[in-house]
C-alpha positions in Angstrom: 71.2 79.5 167.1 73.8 82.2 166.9 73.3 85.6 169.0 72.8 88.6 167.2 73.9 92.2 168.4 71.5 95.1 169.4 72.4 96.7 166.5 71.8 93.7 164.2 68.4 94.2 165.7 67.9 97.5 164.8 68.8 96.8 161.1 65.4 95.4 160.9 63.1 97.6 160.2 59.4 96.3 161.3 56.7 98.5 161.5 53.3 99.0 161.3 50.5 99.0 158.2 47.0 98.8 157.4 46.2 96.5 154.5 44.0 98.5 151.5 43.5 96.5 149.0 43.8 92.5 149.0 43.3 90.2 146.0 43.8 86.4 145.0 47.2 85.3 143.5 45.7 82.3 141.5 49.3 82.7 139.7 51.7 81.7 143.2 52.2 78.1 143.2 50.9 77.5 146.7 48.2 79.4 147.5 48.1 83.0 148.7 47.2 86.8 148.3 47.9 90.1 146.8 48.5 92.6 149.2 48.5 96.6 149.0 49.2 97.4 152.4 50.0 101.1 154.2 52.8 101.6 155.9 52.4 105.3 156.8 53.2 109.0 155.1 57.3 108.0 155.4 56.7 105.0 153.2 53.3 104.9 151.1 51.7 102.0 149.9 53.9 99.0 149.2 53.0 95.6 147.7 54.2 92.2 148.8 52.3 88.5 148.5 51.1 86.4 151.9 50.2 83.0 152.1 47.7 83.3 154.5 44.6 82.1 152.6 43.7 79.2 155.6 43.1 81.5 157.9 42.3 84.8 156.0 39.5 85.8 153.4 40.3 88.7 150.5 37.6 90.1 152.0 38.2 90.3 155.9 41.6 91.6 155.3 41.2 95.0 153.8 41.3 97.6 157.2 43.8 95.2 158.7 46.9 96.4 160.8 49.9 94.1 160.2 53.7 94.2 161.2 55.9 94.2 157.9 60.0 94.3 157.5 60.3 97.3 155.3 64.2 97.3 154.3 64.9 94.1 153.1 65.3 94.0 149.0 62.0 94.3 146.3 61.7 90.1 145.4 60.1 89.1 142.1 57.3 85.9 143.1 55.8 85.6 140.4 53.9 88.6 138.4 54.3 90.3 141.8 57.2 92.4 142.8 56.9 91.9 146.6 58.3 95.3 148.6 57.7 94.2 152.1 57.6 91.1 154.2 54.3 90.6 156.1 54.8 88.8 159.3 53.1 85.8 160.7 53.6 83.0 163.3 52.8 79.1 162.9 50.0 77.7 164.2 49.5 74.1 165.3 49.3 73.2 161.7 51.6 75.1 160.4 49.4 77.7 159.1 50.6 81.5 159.0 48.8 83.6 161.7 49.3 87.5 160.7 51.4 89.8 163.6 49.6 93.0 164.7 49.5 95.4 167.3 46.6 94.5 170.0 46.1 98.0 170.5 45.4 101.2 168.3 48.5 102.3 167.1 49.6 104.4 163.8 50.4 103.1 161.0 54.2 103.3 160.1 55.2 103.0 163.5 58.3 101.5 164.3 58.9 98.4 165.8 61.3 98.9 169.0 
């Protein structure tokens, strides 16, 4: 693995969102969600897609804080034009566990 620079670092920007609205994406071809999430007064409401459905229900999701890229490029999957990049982790199956803040934070705060 190549190094990166501090500033490479700070290129990314991740911060923090609440999720508002959360739907099934019968459409993706494996399966996964529709996901309105907040990412604070700077930003609004954007929209990307998750495949999170092992671990996550449509219902369980909505009042969610996540951790999201923000700057990388609108990508078309499918129907959905996806504006952010929700972040997960692996688990021992290779399932995606969602990032988020363990403590109250507000939402569009910058990851630093």
């Amino acid at each position: 693995m190549s190094g990166i620079t501090f500033d490479d670092f700070m290129a990314v920007d991740i911060r923090v969102g609440i999720i508002t609205r959360a739907e099934a994406f019968p459409e993706a071809r494996k399966p996964a969600y529709k996901l309105w999430v907040d990412m604070g007064p700077e930003l609004g409401v954007r929209k990307s897609s998750a495949q999170i459905t092992v671990h996550y229900d449509v219902d369980t999701l909505v009042g969610r804080k996540v951790m999201a890229v923000v700057n990388f490029p609108p990508r078309q999957i499918g129907p959905v034009m996806s504006e952010i990049l929700v972040l997960g982790v692996p688990d021992e199956n290779n399932a995606v566990v969602l990032l988020r803040p363990d403590l109250d934070v507000p939402i569009g705060g910058r990851l630093f």
